[in-house]
C-alpha positions as YAML, in Angstrom:
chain: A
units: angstrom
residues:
- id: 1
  name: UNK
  ca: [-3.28, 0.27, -24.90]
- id: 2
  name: UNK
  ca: [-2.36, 4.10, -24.25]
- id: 3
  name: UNK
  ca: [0.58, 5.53, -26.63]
- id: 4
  name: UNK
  ca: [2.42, 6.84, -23.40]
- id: 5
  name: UNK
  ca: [2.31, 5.52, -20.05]
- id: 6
  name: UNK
  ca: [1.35, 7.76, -17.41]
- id: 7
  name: UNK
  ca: [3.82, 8.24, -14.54]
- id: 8
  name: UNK
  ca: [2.87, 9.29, -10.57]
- id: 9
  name: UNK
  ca: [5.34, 10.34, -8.33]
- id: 10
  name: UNK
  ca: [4.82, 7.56, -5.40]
- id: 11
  name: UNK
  ca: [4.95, 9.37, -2.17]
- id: 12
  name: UNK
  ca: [3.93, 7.89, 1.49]
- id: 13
  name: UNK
  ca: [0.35, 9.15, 1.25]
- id: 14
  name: UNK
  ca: [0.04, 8.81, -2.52]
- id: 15
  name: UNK
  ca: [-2.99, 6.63, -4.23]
- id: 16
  name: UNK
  ca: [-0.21, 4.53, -5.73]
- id: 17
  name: UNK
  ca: [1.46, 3.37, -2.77]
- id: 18
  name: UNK
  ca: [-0.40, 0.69, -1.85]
- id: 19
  name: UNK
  ca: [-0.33, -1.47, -5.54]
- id: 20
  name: UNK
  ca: [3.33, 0.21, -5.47]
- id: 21
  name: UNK
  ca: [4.06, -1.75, -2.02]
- id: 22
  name: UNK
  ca: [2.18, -4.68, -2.87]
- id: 23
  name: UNK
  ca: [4.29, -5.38, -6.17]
- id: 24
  name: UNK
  ca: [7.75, -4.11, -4.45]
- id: 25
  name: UNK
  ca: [6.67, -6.67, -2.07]
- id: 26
  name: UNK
  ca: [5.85, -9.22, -4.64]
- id: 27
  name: UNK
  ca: [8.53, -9.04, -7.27]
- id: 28
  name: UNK
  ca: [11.87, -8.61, -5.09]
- id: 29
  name: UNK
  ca: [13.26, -11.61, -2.65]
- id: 30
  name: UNK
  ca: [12.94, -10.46, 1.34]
- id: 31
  name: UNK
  ca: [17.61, -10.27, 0.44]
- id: 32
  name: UNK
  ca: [17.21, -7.85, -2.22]
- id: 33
  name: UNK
  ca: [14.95, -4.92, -0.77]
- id: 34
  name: UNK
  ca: [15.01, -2.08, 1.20]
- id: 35
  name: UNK
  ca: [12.40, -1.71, 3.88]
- id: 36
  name: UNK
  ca: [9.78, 0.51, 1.99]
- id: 37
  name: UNK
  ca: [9.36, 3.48, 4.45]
- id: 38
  name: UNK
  ca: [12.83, 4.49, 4.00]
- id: 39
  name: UNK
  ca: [12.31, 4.04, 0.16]
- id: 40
  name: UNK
  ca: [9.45, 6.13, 0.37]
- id: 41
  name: UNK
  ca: [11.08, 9.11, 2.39]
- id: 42
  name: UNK
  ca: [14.38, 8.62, 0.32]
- id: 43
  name: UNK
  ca: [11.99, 9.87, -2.88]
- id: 44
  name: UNK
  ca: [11.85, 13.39, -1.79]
- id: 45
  name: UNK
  ca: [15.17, 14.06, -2.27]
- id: 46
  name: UNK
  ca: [15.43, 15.46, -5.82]
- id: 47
  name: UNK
  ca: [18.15, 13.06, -7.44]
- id: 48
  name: UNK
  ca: [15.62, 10.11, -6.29]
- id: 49
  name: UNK
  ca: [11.91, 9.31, -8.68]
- id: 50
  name: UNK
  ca: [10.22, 6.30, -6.98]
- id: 51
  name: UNK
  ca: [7.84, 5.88, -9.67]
- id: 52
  name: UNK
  ca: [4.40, 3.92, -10.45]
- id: 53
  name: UNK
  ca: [3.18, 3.37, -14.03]
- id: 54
  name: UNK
  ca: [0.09, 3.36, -15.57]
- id: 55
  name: UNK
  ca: [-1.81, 2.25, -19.15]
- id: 56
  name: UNK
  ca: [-4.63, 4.77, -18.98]
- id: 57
  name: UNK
  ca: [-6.38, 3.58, -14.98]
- id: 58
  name: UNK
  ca: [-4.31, 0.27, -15.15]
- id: 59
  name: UNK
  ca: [-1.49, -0.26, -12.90]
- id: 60
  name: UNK
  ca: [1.64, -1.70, -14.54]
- id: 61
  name: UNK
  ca: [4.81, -1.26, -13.35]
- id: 62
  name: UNK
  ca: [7.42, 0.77, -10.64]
- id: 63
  name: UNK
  ca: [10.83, 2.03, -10.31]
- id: 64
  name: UNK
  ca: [13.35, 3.47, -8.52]
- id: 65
  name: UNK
  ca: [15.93, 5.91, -9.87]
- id: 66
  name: UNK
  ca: [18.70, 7.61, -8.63]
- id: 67
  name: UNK
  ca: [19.96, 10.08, -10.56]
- id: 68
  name: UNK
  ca: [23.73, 11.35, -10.93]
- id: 69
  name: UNK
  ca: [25.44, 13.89, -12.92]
- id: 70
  name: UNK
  ca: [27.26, 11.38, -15.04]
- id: 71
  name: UNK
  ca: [24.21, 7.81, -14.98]
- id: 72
  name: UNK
  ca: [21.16, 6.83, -13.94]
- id: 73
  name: UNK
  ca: [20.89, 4.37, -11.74]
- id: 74
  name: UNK
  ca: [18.00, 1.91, -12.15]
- id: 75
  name: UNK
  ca: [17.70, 0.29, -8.33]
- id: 76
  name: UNK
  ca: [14.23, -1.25, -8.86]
- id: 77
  name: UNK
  ca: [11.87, -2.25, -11.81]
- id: 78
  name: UNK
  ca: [9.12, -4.44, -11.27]
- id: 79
  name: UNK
  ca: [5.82, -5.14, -13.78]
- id: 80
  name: UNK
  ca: [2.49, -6.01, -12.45]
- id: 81
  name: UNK
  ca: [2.32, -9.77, -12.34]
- id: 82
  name: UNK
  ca: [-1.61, -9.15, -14.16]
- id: 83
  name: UNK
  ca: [0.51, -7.55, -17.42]
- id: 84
  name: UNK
  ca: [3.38, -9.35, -17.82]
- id: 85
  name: UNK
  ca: [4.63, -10.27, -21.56]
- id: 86
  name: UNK
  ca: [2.81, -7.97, -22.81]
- id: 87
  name: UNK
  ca: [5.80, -4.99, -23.49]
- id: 88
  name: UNK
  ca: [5.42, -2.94, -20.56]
- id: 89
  name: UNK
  ca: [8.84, -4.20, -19.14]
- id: 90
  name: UNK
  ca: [10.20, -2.69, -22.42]
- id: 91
  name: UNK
  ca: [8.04, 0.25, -22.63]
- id: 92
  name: UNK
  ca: [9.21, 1.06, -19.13]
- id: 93
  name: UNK
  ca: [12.96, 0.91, -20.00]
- id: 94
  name: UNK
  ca: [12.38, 3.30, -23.20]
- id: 95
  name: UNK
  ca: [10.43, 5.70, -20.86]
- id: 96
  name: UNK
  ca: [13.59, 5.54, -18.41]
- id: 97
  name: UNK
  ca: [15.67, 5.83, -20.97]
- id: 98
  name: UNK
  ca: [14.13, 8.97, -22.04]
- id: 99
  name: UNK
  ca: [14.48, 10.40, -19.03]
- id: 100
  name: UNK
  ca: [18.15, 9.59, -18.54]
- id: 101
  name: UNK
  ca: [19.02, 12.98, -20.94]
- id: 102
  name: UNK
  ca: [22.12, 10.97, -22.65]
- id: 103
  name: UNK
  ca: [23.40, 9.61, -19.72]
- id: 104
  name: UNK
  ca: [24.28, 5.76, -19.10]
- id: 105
  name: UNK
  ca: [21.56, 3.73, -17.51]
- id: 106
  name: UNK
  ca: [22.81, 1.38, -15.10]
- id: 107
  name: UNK
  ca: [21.27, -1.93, -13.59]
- id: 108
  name: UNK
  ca: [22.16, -4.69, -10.87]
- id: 109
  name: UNK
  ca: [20.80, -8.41, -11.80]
- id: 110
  name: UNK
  ca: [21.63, -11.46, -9.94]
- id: 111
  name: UNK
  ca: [24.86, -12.62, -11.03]
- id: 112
  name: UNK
  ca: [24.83, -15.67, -14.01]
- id: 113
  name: UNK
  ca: [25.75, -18.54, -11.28]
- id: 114
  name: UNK
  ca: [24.81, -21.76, -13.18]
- id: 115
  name: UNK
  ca: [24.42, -23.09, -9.57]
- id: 116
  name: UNK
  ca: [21.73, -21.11, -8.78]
- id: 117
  name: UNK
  ca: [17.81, -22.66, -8.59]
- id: 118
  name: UNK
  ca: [16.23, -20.46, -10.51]
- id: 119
  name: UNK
  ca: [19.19, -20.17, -12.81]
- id: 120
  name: UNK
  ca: [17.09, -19.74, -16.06]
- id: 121
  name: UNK
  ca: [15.14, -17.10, -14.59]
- id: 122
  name: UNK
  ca: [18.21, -15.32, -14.58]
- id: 123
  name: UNK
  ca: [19.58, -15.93, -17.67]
- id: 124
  name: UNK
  ca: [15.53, -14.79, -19.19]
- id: 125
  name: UNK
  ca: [16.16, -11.73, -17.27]
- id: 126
  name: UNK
  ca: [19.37, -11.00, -19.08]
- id: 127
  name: UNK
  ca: [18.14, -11.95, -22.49]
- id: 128
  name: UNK
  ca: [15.55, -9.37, -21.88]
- id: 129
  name: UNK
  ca: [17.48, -6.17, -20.94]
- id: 130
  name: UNK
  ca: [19.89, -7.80, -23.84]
- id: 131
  name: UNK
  ca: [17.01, -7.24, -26.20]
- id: 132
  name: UNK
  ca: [16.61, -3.75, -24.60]
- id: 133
  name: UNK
  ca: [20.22, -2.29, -25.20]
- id: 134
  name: UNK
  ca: [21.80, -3.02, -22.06]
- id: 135
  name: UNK
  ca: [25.54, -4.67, -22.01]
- id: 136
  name: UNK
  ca: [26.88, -6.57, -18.97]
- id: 137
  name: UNK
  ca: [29.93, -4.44, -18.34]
- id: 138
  name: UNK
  ca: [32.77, -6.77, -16.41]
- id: 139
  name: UNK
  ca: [31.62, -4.88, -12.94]
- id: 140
  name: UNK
  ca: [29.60, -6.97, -10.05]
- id: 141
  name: UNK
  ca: [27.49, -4.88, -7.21]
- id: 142
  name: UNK
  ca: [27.81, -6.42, -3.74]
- id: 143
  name: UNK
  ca: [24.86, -5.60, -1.02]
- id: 144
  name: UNK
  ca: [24.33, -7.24, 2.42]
- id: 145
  name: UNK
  ca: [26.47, -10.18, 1.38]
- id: 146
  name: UNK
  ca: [24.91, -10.62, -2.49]
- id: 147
  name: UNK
  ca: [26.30, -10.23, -5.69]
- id: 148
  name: UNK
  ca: [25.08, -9.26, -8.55]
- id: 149
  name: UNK
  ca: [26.43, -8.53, -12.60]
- id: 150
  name: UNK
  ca: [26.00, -4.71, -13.31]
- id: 151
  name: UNK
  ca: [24.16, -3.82, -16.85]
- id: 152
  name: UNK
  ca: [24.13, -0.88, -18.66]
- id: 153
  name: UNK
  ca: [22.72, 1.15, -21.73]
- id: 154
  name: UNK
  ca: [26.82, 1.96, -22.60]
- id: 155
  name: UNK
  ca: [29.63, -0.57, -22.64]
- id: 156
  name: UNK
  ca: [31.81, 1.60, -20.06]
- id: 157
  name: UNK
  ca: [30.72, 3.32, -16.81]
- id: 158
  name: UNK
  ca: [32.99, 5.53, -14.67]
- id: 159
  name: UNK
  ca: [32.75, 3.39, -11.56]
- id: 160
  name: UNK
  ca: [35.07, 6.27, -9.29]
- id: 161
  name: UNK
  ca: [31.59, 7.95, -10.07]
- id: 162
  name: UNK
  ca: [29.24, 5.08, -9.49]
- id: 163
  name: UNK
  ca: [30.82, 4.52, -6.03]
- id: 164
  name: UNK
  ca: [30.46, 7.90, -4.89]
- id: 165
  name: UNK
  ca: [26.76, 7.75, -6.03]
- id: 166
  name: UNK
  ca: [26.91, 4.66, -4.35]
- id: 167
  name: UNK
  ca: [28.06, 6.20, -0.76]
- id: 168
  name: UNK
  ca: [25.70, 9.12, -0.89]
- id: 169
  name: UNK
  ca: [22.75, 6.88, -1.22]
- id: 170
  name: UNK
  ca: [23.18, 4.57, 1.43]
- id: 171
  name: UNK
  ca: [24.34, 7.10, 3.63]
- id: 172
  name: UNK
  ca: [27.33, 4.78, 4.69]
- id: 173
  name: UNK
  ca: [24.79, 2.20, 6.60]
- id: 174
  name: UNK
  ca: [24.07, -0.21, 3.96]
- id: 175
  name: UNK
  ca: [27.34, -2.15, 2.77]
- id: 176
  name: UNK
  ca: [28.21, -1.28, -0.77]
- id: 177
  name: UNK
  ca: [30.97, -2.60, -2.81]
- id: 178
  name: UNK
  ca: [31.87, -3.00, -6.67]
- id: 179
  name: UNK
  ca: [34.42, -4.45, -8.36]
...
């Protein structure tokens, strides 16, 4: 296991694409993504890093970032299926939070609804970016009709800020709300 993770910048015609697509694919219900191409061409703008992972040639992880003057918002993170439980969901967060430069790192999960079939999924999901620093702050994210509990590495987030962000990302065609 490599000290540091290499990072590639995933790009339509990049090497990582495909394992990048196939795990976006994988690890993210049909509700919850984005169709890829647009991901793909939204990560040449410089305040987006769609982002594969690697422990020396093995593939382990993605994410998404958008970055803002005041957070860093963490859209996507997804760990190869073949490496799972074995830190790289952890190492991945540390290497984002490095990035962030001191600034909050924010995170949507589904929302805690007891209701919910795979309801201890979610709650495993929280315990781990618990374990990682991250605080539910009393903000929920809604997209195309679903809600879900916003995390983040500080207790408080300017949300005037994080709806802005919000706006300029979906360009005003995907429905966005927080409360």
């Amino acid at each position: 296991m490599a000290e540091q993770l290499t990072k590639k910048k995933v790009t339509l015609f990049s090497k990582a694409s495909k394992d990048v697509k196939e795990l976006y694919l994988s690890a993210f219900p049909k509700v919850e993504r984005f169709p890829y191409i647009p991901l793909l061409l939204n990560a040449y703008r410089r305040d987006i890093e769609f982002t594969s992972y690697y422990d020396d040639e093995k593939f382990v992880g993605l994410s998404y970032i958008v970055f803002s003057k005041h957070f860093v918002f963490l859209l996507f993170l997804a760990v190869n299926p073949l490496h799972r439980n074995q830190s790289y969901g952890s190492r991945l967060l540390n290497t984002i939070k490095a990035s962030s430069k001191g600034r909050p790192v924010v995170l949507a999960i589904e929302e805690m609804d007891e209701t919910a079939s795979n309801y201890q999924q979610r709650l495993n999901r929280l315990a781990f970016y618990e374990k990682n620093d991250y605080h539910m702050i009393p903000h929920f994210y809604y997209e195309m009709g679903e809600k879900y509990q916003l995390l983040a590495t500080e207790k408080t987030v300017d949300m005037g800020e994080f709806k802005k962000m919000l706006r300029k990302i979906s360009y005003g065609i995907i429905p966005i709300d927080i409360d």
